[in-house]
C-alpha positions as CSV (number, residue, x, y, z in Angstrom):
1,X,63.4,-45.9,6.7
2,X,59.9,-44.9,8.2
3,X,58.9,-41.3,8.5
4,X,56.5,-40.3,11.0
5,X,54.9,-37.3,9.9
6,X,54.3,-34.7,12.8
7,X,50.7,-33.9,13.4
8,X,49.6,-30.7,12.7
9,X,48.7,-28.2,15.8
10,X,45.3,-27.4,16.2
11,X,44.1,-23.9,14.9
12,X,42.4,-22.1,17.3
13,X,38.5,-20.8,16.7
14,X,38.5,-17.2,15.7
15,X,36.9,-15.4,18.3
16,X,33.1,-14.5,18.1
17,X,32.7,-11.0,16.6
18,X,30.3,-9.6,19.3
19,X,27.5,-7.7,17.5
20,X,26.4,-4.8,19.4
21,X,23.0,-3.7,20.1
22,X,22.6,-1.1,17.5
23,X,23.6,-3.4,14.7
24,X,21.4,-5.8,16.0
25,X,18.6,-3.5,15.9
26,X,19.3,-2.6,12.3
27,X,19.6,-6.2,11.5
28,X,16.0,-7.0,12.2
29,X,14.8,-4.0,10.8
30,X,16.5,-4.7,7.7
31,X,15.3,-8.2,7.6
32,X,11.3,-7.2,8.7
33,X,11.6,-4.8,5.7
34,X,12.4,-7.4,3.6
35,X,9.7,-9.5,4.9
36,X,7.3,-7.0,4.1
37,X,8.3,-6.4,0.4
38,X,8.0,-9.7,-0.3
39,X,4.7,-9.9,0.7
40,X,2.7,-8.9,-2.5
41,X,-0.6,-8.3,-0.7
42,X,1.0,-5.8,2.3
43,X,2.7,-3.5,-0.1
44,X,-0.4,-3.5,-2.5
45,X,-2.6,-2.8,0.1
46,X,-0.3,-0.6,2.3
47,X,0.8,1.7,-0.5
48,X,-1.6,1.8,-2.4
49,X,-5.1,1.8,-1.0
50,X,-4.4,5.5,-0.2
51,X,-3.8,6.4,-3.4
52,X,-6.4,4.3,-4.8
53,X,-8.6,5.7,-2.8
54,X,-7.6,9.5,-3.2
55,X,-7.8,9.1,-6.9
56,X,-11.5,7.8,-6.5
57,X,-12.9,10.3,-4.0
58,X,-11.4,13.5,-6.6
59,X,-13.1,12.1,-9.5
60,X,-16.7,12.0,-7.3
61,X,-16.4,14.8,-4.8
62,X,-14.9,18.4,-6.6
63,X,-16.7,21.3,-4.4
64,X,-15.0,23.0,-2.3
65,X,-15.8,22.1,2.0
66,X,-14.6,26.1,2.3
67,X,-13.5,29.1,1.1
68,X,-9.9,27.9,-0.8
69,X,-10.4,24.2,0.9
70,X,-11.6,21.5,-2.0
71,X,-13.0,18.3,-0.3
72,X,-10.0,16.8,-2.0
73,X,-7.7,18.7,0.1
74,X,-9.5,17.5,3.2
75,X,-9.6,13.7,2.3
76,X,-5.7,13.8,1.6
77,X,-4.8,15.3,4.8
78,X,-7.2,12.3,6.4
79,X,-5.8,9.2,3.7
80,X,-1.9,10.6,5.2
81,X,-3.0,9.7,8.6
82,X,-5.0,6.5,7.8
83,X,-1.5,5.5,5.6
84,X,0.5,5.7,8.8
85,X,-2.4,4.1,11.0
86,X,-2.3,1.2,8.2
87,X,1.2,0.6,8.5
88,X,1.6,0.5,12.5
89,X,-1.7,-0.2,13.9
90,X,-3.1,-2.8,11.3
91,X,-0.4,-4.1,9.7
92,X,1.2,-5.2,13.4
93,X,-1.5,-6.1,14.5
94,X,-2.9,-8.5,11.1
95,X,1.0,-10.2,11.0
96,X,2.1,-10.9,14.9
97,X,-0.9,-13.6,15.0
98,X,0.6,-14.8,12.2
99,X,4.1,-15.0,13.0
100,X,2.7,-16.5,16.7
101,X,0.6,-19.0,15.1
102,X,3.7,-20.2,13.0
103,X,6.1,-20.5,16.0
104,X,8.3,-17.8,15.2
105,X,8.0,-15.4,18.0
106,X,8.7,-18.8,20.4
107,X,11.8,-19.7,18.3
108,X,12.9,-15.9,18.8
109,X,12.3,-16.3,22.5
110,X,14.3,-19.3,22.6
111,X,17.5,-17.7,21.2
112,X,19.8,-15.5,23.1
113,X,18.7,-12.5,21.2
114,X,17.2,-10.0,23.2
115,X,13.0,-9.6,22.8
116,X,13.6,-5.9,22.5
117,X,15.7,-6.6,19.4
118,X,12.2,-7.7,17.6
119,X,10.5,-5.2,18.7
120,X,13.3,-2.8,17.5
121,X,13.1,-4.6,14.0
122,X,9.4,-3.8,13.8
123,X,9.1,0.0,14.6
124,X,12.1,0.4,12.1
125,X,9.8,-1.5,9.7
126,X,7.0,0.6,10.8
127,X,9.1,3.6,9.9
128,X,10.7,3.1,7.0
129,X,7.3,1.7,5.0
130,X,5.7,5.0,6.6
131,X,7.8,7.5,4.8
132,X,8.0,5.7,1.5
133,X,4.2,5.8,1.8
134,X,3.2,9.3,2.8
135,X,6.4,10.4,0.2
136,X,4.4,8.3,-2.3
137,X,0.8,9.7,-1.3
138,X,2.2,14.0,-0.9
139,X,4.2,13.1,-4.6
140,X,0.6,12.0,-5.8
141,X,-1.3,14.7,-4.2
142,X,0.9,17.7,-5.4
143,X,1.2,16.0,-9.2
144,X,-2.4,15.7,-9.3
145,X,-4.4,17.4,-6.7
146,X,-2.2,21.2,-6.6
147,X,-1.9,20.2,-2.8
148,X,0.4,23.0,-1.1
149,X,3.6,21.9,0.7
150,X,3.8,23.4,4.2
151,X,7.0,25.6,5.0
152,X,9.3,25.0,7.9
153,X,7.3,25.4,10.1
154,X,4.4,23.4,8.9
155,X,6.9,20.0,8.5
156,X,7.9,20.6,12.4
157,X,4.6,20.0,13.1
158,X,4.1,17.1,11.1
159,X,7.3,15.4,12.5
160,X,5.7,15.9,15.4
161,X,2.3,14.7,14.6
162,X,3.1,11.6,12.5
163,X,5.9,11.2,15.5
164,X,3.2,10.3,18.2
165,X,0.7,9.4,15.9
166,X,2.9,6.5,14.8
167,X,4.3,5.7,18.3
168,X,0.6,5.2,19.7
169,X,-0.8,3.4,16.9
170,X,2.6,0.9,16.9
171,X,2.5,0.6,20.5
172,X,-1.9,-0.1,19.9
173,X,-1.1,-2.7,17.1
174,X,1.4,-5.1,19.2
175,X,-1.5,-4.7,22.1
176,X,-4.1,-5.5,20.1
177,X,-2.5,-8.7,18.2
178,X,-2.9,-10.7,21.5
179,X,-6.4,-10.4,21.0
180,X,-6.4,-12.8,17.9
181,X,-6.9,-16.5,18.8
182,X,-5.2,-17.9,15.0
183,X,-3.6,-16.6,12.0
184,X,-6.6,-16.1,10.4
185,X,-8.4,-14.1,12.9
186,X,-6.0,-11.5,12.8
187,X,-7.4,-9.7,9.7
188,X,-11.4,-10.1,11.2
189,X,-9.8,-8.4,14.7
190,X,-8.1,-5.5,13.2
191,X,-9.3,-4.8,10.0
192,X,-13.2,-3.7,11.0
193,X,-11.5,-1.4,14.4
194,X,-9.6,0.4,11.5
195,X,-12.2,1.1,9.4
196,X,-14.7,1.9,11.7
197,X,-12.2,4.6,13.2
198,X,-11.6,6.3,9.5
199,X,-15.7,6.7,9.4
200,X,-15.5,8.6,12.8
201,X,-12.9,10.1,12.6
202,X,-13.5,13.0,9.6
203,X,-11.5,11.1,6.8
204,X,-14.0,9.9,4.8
205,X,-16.4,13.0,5.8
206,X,-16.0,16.0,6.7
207,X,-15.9,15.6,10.4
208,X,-18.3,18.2,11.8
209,X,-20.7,17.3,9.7
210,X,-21.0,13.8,11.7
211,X,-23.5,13.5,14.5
212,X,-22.1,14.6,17.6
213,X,-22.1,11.8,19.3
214,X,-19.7,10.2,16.6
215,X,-17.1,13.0,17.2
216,X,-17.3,12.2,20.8
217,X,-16.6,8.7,20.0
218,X,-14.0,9.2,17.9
219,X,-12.1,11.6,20.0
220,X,-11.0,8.9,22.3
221,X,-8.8,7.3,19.6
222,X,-5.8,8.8,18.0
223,X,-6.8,8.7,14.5
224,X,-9.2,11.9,14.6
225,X,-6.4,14.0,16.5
226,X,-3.9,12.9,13.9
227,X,-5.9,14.0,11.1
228,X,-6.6,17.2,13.2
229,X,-3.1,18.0,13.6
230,X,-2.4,17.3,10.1
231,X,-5.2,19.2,8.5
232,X,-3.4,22.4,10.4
233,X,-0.5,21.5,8.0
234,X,-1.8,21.3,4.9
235,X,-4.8,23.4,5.0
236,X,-5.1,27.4,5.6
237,X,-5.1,28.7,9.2
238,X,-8.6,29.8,8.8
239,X,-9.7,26.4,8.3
240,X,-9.2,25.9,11.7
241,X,-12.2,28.0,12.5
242,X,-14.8,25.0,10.8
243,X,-12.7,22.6,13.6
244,X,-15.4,21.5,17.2
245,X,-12.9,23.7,18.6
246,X,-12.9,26.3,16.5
247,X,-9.0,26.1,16.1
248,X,-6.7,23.1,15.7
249,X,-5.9,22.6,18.9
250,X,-2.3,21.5,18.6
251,X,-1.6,21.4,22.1
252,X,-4.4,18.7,22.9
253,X,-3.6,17.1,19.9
254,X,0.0,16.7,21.9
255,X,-1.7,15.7,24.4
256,X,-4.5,13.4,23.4
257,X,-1.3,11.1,21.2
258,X,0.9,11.3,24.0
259,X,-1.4,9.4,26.8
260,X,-2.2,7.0,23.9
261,X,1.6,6.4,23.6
262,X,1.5,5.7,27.4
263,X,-2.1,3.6,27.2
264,X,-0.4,1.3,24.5
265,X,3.0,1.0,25.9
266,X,0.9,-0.5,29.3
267,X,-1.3,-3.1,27.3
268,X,2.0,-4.0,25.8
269,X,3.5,-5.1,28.6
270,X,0.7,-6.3,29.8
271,X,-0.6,-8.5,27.0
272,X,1.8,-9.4,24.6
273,X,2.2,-13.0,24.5
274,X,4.8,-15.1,22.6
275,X,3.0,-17.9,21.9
276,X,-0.6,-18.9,21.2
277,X,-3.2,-19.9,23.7
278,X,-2.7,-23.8,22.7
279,X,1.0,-23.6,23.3
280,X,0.6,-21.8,27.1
């Protein structure tokens, strides 16, 4: 007697689980995060160069820039601003080439994933490597350097401060990564704009004591009004007296970072590419 053995329904595909746009966000961030710790030369150089550098500035320069105000004081105020500038502006704008030069920003515009959701991975990147840092660099500063912690009001102003000050420099270092032709050219594109704006811009020197023509120069770029607003922070109000203006000028410091949070967000639009010249 044959048996004839029934066959077996098919089992229907589970659904897709539809990921929405905030995990999606959070994805990429987690995953550029990762990225960046496993790069040995970003976090050495991101997190600490500042500290390097505070720790060899304090052991050459120990007079005091003003009454209460060691020259230490000033430079940490300025290596806080250049951490945040390192981690948006340069860092952006050193690994997009990179990741364009590999063909990964034309395999992520051939997917269905939205662009923004790159984009969203990189300013949470941005973010979260820019508090660890300038946590890192104020846990240094008051161990070693008695820097005085601002009170509430002091820390509104550096939320806002580091707020634009990041926003403009991120928005400046996806602009100015088009500019590199390779991978390697990256680093020679970026690296001397940054370091030419931390001479100018009072981090390295005092700033009124550059020539004039220097300040003026430097007060077209965001860095100098981000270490403006921050020296209001951590330095005494009467400080603000040895600033061109003769006060810290929070309100054009609002207002100088927030028309370079517009100015970037334009040359991103306009300029980003998502693949290199070659490719078209």
């Amino acid at each position: 007697m044959t048996t004839t053995t029934k066959p077996a329904a098919p089992v229907a595909a589970a659904p897709a689980r539809r990921v929405g746009p905030v995990a999606l966000g959070l994805r990429q961030g987690r995953l550029e995060i990762t990225q960046f710790l496993r790069s040995r030369e970003s976090v050495v150089f991101t997190m600490g160069f500042p500290v390097i550098m505070i720790l060899i500035f304090a052991a050459i320069f120990r007079d005091e820039i003003a009454p209460g105000v060691s020259y230490t004081q000033y430079f940490i105020t300025g290596m806080i601003a250049t951490g945040l500038m390192t981690v948006s502006f340069q860092n952006l704008g050193i690994w997009i080439p990179i990741e364009r030069d590999r063909g990964v920003l034309k395999r992520y515009r051939g997917t269905p994933m939205p662009k923004w959701v790159y984009f969203a991975g990189k300013v949470l990147m941005v973010v979260a490597i820019g508090i660890a840092e300038t946590a890192l660099l104020l846990a240094v500063s008051v161990a070693f350097f008695d820097l005085d912690l601002p009170g509430l009001v002091g820390w509104l102003t550096f939320g806002w401060v580091a707020a634009l000050g990041v926003t403009a420099c991120t928005l400046c270092g996806i602009a100015i990564s088009s500019l590199a032709r390779t991978a390697r050219s990256g680093s020679a594109v970026v690296t001397p704009v940054a370091l030419v704006l931390q001479f100018i811009s009072g981090v390295f020197f005092v700033f009124t004591e550059l020539p004039s023509w220097m300040q003026q120069v430097a007060a077209l770029f965001p860095l100098k009004w981000m270490c403006q607003g921050l020296r209001s922070v951590f330095l005494p109000e009467s400080f603000g007296g040895q600033e061109p203006g003769g006060s810290f000028e929070l309100g054009r410091v609002a207002l100088v970072l927030g028309a370079w949070c517009v100015i970037g967000l334009v040359l991103c639009l306009t300029t980003f590419r998502w693949t290199t010249r070659r490719d078209g």
